[in-house]
C-alpha positions in Angstrom: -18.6 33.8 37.7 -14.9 36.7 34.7 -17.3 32.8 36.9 -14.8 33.2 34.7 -15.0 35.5 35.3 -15.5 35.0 35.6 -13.2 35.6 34.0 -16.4 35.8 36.1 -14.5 33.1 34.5 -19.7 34.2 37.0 -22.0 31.6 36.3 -23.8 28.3 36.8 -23.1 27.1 32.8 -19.4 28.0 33.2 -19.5 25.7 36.5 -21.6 22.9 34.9 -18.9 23.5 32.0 -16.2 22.9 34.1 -17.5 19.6 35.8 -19.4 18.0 33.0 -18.4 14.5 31.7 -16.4 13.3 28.9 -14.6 15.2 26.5 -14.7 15.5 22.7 -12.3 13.1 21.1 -8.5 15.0 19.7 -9.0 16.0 16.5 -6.9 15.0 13.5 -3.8 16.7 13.3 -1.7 19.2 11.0 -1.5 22.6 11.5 -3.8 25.7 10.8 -0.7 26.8 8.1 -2.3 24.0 6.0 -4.9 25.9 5.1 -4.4 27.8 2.2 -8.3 29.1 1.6 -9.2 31.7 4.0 -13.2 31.9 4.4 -13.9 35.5 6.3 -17.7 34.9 5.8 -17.6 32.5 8.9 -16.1 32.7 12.4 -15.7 29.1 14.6 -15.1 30.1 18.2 -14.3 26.8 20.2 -15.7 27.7 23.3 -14.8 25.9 27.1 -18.9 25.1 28.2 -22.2 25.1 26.8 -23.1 28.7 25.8 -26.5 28.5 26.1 -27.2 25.8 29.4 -30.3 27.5 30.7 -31.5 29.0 26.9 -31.6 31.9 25.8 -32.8 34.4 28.8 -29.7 36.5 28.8 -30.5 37.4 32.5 -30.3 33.5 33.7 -26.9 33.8 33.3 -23.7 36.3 33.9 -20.5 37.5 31.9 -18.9 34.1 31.1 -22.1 33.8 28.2 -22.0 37.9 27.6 -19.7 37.4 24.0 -22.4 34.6 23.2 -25.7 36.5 24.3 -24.0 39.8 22.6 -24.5 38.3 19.0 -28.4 37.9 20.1 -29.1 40.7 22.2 -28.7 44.4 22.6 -27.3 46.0 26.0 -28.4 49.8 27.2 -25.0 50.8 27.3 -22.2 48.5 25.3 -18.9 47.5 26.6 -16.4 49.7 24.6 -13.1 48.8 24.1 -11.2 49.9 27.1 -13.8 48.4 29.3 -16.3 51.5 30.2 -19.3 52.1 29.2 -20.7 54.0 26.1 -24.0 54.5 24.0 -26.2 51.4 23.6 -29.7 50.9 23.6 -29.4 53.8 25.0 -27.7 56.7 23.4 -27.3 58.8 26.3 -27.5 58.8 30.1 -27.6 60.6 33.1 -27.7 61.0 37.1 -29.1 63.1 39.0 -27.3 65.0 41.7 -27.8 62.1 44.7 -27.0 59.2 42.4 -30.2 58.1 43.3 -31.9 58.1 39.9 -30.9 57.0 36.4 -32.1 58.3 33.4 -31.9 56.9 30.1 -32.9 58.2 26.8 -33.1 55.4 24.2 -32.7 55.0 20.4 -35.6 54.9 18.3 -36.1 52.4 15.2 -34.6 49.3 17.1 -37.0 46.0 16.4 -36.6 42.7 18.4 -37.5 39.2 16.2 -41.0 39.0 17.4 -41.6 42.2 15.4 -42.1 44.7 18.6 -40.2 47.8 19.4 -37.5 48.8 21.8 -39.2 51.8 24.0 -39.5 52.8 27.3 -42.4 50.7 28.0 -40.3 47.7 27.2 -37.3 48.2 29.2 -39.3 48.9 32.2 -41.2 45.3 31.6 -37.6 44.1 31.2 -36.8 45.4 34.9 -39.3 44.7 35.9 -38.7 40.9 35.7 -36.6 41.3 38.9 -38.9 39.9 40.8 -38.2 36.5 39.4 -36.0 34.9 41.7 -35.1 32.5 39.3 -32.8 35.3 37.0 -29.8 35.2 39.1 -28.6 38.0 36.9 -31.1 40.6 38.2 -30.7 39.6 42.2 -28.7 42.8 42.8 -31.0 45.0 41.2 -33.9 43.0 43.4 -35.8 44.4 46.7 -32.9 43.3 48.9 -30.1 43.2 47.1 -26.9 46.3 47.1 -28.4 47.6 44.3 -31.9 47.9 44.3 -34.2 49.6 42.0 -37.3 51.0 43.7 -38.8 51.3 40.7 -38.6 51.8 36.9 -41.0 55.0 35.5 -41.7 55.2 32.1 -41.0 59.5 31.2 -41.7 59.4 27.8 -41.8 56.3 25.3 -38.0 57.2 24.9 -37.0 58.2 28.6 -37.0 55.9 31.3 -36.3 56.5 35.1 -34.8 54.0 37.5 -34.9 55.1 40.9 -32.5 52.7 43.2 -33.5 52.6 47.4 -30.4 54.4 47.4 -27.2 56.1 45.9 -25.9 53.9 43.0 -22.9 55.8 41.1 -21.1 53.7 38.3 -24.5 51.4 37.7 -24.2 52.2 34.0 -20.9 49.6 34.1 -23.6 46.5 34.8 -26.2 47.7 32.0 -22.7 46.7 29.4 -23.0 43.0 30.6 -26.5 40.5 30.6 -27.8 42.7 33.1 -28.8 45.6 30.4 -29.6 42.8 27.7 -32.8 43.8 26.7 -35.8 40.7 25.6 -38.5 41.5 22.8 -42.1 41.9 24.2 -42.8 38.1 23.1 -40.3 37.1 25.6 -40.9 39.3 28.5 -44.7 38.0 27.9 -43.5 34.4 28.2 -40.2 34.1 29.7 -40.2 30.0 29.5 -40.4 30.6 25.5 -36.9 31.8 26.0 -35.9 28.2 27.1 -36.0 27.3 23.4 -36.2 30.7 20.9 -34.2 33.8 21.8 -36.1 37.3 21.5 -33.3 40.0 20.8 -32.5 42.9 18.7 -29.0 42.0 17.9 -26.4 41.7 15.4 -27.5 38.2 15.0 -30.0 35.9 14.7 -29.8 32.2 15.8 -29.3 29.8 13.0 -32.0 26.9 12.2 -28.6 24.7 12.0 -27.9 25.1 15.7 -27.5 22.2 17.9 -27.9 22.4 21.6 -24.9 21.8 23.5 -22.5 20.8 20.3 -23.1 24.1 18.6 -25.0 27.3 18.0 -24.6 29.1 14.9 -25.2 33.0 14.4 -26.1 35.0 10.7 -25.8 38.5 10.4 -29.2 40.4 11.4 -29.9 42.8 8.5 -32.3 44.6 10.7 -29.5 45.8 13.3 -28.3 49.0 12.7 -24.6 48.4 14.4 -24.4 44.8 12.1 -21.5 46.3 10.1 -19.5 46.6 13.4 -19.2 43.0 13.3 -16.8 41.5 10.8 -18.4 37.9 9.9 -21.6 37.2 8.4 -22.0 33.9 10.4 -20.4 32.8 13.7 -20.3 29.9 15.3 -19.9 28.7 19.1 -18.8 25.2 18.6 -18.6 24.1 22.7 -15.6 21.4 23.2 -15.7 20.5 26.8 -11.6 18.8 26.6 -9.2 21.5 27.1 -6.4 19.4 24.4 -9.6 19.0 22.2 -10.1 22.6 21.5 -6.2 23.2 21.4 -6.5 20.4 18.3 -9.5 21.6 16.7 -7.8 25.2 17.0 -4.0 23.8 15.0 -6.1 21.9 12.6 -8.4 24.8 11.5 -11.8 23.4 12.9 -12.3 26.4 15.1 -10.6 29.9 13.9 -10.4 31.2 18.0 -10.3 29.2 20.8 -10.4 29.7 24.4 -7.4 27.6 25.8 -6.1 26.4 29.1 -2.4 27.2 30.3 -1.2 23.7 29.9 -2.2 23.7 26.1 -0.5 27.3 25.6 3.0 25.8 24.3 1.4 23.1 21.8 -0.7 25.6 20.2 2.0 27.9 20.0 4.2 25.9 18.8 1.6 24.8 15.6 2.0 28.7 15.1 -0.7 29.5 16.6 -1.0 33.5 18.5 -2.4 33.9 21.5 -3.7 36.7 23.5 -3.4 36.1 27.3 -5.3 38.4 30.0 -4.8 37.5 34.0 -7.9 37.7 36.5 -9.1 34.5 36.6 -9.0 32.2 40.2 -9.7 28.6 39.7 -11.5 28.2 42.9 -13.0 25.5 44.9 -16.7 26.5 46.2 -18.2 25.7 48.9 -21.8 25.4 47.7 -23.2 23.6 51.3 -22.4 25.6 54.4 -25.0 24.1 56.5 -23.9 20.4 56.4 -27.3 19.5 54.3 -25.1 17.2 52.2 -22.4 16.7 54.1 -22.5 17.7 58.1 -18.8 18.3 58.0 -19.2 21.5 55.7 -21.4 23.3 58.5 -18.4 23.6 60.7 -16.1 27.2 59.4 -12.7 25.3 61.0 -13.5 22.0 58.6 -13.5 24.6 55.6 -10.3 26.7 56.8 -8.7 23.1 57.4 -9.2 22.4 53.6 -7.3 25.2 52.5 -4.5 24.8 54.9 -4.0 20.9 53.7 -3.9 22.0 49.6 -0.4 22.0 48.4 -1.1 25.2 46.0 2.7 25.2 44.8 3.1 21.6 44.0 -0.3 21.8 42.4 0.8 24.5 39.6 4.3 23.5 39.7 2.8 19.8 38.3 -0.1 20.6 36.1 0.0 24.4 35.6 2.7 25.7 34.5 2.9 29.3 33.8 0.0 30.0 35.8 0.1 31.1 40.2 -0.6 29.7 43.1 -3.8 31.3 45.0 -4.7 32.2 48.7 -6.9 35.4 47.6 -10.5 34.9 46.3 -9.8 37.7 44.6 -6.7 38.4 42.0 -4.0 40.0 41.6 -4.8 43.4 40.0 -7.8 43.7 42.2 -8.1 46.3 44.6 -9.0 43.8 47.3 -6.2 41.8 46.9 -3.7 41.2 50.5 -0.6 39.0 50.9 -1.5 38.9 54.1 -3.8 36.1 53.2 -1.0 34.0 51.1 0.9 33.6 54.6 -2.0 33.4 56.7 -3.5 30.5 55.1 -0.3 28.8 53.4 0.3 25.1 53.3 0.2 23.6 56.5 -1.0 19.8 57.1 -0.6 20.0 60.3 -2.7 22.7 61.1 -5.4 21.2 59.2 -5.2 18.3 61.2 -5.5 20.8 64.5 -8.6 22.6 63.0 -10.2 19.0 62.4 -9.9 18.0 66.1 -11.4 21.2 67.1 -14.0 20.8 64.9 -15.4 17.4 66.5 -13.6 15.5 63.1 -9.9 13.8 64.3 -10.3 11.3 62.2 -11.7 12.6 59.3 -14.7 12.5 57.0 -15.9 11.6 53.7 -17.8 13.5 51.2 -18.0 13.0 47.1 -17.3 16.0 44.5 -18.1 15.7 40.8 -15.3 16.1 38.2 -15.5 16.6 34.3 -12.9 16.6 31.8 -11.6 20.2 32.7 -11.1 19.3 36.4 -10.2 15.4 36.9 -6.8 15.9 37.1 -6.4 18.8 39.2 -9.2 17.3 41.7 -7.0 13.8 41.8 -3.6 15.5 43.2 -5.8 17.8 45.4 -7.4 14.6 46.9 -3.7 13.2 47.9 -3.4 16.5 49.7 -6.4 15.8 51.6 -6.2 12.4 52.2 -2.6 13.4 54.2 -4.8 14.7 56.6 -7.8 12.6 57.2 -10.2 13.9 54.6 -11.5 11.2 52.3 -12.6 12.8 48.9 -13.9 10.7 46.2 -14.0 12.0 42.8 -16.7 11.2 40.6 -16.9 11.6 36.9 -20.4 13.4 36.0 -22.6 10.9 33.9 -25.1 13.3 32.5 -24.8 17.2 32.5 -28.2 16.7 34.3 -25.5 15.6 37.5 -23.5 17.7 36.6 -26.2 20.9 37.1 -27.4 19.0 40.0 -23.7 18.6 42.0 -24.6 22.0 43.4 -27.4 20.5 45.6 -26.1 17.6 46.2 -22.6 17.4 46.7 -20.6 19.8 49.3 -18.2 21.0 47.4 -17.1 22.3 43.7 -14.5 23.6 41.3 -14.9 26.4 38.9 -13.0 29.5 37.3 -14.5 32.6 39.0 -13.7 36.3 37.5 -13.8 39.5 39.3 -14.6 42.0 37.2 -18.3 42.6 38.5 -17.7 41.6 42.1 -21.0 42.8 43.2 -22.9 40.6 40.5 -20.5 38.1 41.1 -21.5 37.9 45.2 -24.9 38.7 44.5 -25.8 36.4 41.2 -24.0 33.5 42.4 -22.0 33.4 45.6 -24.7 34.7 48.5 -27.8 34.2 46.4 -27.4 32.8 43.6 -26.9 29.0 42.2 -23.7 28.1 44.6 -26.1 28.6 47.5 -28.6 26.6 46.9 -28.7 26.0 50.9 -29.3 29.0 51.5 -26.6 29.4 54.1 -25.8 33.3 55.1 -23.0 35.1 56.8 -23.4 38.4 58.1 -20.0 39.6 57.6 -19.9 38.7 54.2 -23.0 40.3 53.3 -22.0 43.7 55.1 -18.5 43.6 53.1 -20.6 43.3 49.9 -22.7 46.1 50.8 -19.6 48.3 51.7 -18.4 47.4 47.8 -21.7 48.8 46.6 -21.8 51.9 48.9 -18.1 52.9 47.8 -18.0 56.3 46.9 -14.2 56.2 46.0 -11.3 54.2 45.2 -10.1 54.2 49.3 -13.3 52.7 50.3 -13.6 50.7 47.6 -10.0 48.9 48.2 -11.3 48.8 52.1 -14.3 46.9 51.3 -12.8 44.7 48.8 -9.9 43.6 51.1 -12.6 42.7 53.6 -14.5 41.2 51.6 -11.7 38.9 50.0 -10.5 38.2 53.7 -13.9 36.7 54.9 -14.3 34.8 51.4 -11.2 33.2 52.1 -11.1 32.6 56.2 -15.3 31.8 56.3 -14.1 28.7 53.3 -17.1 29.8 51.1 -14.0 30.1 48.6 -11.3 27.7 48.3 -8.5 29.2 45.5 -6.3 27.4 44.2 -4.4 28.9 41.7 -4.7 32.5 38.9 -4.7 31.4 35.2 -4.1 33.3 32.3 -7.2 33.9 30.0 -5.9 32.3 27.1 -7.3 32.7 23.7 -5.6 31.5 20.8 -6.6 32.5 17.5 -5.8 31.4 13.5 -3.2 34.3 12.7 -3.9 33.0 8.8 -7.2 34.8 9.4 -8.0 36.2 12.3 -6.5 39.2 13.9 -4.5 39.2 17.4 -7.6 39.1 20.0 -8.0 41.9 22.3 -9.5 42.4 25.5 -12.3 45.2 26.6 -10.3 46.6 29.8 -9.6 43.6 32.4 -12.6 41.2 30.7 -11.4 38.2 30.1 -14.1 37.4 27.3 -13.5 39.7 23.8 -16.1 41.8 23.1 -17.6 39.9 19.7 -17.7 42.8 17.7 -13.2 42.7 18.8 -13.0 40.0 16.5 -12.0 41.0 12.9 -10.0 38.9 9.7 -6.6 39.7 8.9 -5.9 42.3 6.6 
């Protein structure tokens, strides 16, 4: 979403993460020097949202669940270290002259956990699931989308052909991510038993011990040829929604890595606790109803640029995120599409919010209702003092059930979650223009033809073109609110794990990154 992303950090769990209700309660304290038995059999990563909200499809969801889905599942090309791509699934691959066509050659011997065999006939069934609207991972690749395949031709049972509608250079990068996460024959046979039983060939296999939602534990798949490259027998995702919670459970040894927030960066430091730190991540307000189904207000483009005008961005990092910066680009920093001209443009201004409500037909306001979690209750509560200065009544509302939580997106106007940047194209195609933020459906021509330009870049100039427009219109259309950059923060037990690095600008480690101390 690095949704976060995503950093995308680009997903719907990573949004239901960030506004579900409650929050596990602090754990005990002490420090992580206490422990004087180090077990490097077992990895506990404390992790920000439910790692498996929709199952275990890989292709349901984006890159904020890759270093989950990556224990289960094989990619056709891996993520390597400095963030490009390398030999997967694949072991080799190739263009031809026009870009237009993508062949693969694949490794023989790989087996999936309903017994079947990885071969060409298999990854075209795979593809070929991108008819099912419901994958949000696969709507780029779809007929329609900037990247569509025409079709996937089996050339030999280790060769495979995909033929885009037209020239795709640099596709490999999306086959590193859920995109080229490949599902056992079982599971491309019966998609909906992936809702409960993953079907993968990769370093893992899921645990009989896992609990939906609290935890899900990973053992070492024997079968996996690459299993050695992965330092612990056993991993486990233990998912603490409360950002102090997982800072506690992190200084008092129940999880060996964590994934923190800025504001818990100095405590856990100062329990002697390292942490790595990564920018590229926009905390972002998201407008998921543009047509005024759930709220008429939101149909009108000046109500929208009137929100970002009335936020106090400054005031809101200077109170409750320190260390982190204020935001008027969808985009971030280090992105090629990223212009100042927008932090001028749209900075803080009440009174032309006001203006841009009276033009809009709404002088004396409106109401509306967003849903908060643990992550976001705070930040949504000084944000609604900002709004309220101008006219705008917004009433914050604890989730009761992650079922309300999932739901918010239909039925509330507007939301809050981390959105990364590293895929824009499967960012704005899995989530933003057709995927799970618009579930109204709601289109805008320039954003789609800005999107389009991004995929049809042939170098870095018209890359940083289309990006810039494409950040501009996020921004000025109010589809995307930002709010401030944060620092990917991810602390780690220096008594046994090593300092945690970061696959080129991804925000989430490669698992295979994470090793013991020597």
């Amino acid at each position: 979403m690095r949704l976060q992303t995503t950093k995308s950090r680009g997903s719907a769990a990573v949004l239901a993460g960030a506004l579900l209700m409650g929050s596990l309660a602090a754990c005990g304290g002490g420090t992580q020097t206490a422990n004087t038995a180090v077990d490097k059999t077992t990895l506990t990563i404390g992790v920000e949202s439910d790692s498996a909200s929709f199952g275990y499809d890989p292709i349901r969801v984006a890159d904020a669940q890759r270093q989950f889905m990556e224990g289960l599942y094989d990619t056709l090309l891996d993520l390597q270290p400095d963030g490009s791509a390398g030999p997967g699934l694949a072991s080799a691959f190739a263009y031809n002259a026009d870009s237009t066509v993508l062949t693969l050659t694949l490794k023989e011997g790989v087996t999936f956990t309903d017994g079947s065999t990885l071969d060409a006939a298999l990854v075209k069934a795979n593809l070929d699931r991108r008819t099912d609207a419901a994958l949000s991972t696969y709507s780029a690749i779809a007929k329609g989308g900037a990247q569509e395949i025409s079709s996937v031709d089996v050339v030999s049972p280790t060769q495979v052909a995909i033929t885009f509608a037209k020239a795709q250079p640099g596709f490999e990068k999306n086959l590193t991510s859920t995109m080229g996460m490949i599902v056992g024959k079982t599971g491309v046979a019966d998609s909906a038993s992936l809702a409960t039983k993953p079907d993968g060939s990769g370093p893992y296999t899921l645990d009989a011990s896992t609990v939906k939602g609290n935890k899900y534990v990973l053992v070492k798949n024997d079968k996996n040829a690459d299993a050695a490259d992965y330092a612990y027998n056993k991993i486990v995702f233990s998912v603490i929604l409360d950002p102090q919670a997982r800072a506690n459970a992190l200084v008092s040894g129940q999880a060996d890595v964590a994934q923190l927030t800025s504001p818990t960066v100095d405590f856990a430091k100062s329990k002697g606790v390292g942490v790595s730190q990564i920018g590229g991540t926009v905390q972002t307000m998201i407008s998921f109803d543009k047509t005024g189904k759930t709220a008429p207000a939101f149909a009108e483009e000046k109500v929208r640029q009137a929100i970002q005008y009335a936020i106090n961005r400054k005031a809101l990092v200077d109170a409750l995120h320190k260390g982190d910066v204020p935001a008027w680009n969808a985009l971030p920093k280090d992105s090629a599409g990223f212009t100042t001209e927008l932090d001028t443009r749209f900075a803080y201004s009440p009174e032309k919010a006001k203006s841009l409500l009276a033009e809009a037909g709404y002088a004396n306001g409106f109401e509306f209702t967003i849903i908060a979690g643990a992550q976001t209750q705070t930040d949504l509560q000084a944000i609604q003092k900002d709004l309220a200065a101008v006219g705008i009544t917004m009433n914050v509302k604890m989730a009761a059930s992650t079922d309300e939580a999932f739901a918010a997106v239909a039925t509330t106007p507007l939301g809050y979650a981390p959105l990364t940047w590293d895929n824009p194209l499967g960012l704005m195609y899995g989530a933003i223009l057709n995927g799970f933020t618009n579930v109204q459906k709601a289109t805008d021509d320039q954003l789609s033809a800005a999107t389009g330009e991004v995929a049809a870049a042939k170098d870095d100039a018209a890359r940083k073109t289309a990006l810039t427009k494409l950040n501009t219109r996020l921004v000025e259309s109010g589809w995307m609110i930002p709010l401030f950059e944060s620092l990917s923060n991810w602390g780690y037990n220096t008594k046994k794990v090593s300092e945690v690095e970061f696959a080129g600008s991804n925000s989430y480690p490669l698992l295979s990154s994470f090793k013991p101390t020597n």
